[in-house]
C-alpha positions in Angstrom: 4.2 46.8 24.2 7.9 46.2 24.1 7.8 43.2 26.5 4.9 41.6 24.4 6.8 41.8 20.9 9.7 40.5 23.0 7.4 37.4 24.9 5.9 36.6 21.1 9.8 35.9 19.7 11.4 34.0 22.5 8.8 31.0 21.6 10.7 27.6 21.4 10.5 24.3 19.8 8.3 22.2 22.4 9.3 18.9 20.9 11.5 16.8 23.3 14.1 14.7 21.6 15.2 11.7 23.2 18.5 9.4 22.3 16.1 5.9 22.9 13.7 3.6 25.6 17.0 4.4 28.3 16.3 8.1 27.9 13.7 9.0 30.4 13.9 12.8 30.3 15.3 13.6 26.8 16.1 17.1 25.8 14.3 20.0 24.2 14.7 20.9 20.8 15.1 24.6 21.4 14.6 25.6 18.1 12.6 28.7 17.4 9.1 28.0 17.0 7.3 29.3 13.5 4.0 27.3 14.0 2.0 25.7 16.0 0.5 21.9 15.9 -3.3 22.6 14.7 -4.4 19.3 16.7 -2.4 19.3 20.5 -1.0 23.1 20.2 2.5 22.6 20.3 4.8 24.8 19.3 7.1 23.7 16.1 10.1 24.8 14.7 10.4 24.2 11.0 12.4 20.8 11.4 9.5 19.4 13.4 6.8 20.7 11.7 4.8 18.3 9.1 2.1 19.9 6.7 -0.9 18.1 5.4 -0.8 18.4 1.5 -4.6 17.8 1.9 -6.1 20.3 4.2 -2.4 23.1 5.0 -2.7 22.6 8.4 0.6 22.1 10.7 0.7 19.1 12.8 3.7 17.5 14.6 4.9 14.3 13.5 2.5 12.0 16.2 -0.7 14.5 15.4 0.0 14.5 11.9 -0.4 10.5 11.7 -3.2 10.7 14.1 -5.0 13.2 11.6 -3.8 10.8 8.4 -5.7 8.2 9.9 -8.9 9.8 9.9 -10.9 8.9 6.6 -11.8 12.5 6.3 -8.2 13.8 6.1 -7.6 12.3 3.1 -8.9 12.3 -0.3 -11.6 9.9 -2.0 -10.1 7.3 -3.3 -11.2 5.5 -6.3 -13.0 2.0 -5.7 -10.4 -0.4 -7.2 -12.2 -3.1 -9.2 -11.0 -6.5 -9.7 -9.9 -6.9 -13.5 -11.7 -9.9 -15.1 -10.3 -12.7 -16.3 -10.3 -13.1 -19.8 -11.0 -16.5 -20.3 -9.7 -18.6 -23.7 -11.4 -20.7 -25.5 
């Protein structure tokens, strides 16, 4: 029981950071995880973790535009309508 308490805590960051397009590898953020991406299952720390203010759930930054871009993650909004021109006599 003492090795799975011990497994569970050690979780890192899975996010790898890279310095630009000459990067190839990049390097892992390292970071102890607290959540985990609700869409690809990534473990997050808390600097790469981004939270819906619609529905709570945890994304990483690429799932979390993917989900923003669905029309049901975000909320209806109003139909604008064209205001009419007033016309003067």
């Amino acid at each position: 029981m003492a090795t799975d308490t011990l497994a569970s805590s050690s979780h890192h960051c899975e996010i790898v950071l890279v310095q630009g397009t000459h990067d190839a590898n990049g390097f892992p953020c390292g970071r102890p995880a607290g959540e985990t991406c609700s869409d690809c299952g990534s473990e997050l720390c808390d600097l790469h973790t981004e939270v819906c203010e619609f529905c709570n759930q945890a994304f990483c930054s690429m799932c979390m535009w993917l989900h923003l871009e669905k029309a049901d993650a975000k909320p209806a909004q109003p139909v604008s309508r064209p205001e009419r021109l007033k016309r003067r006599a």
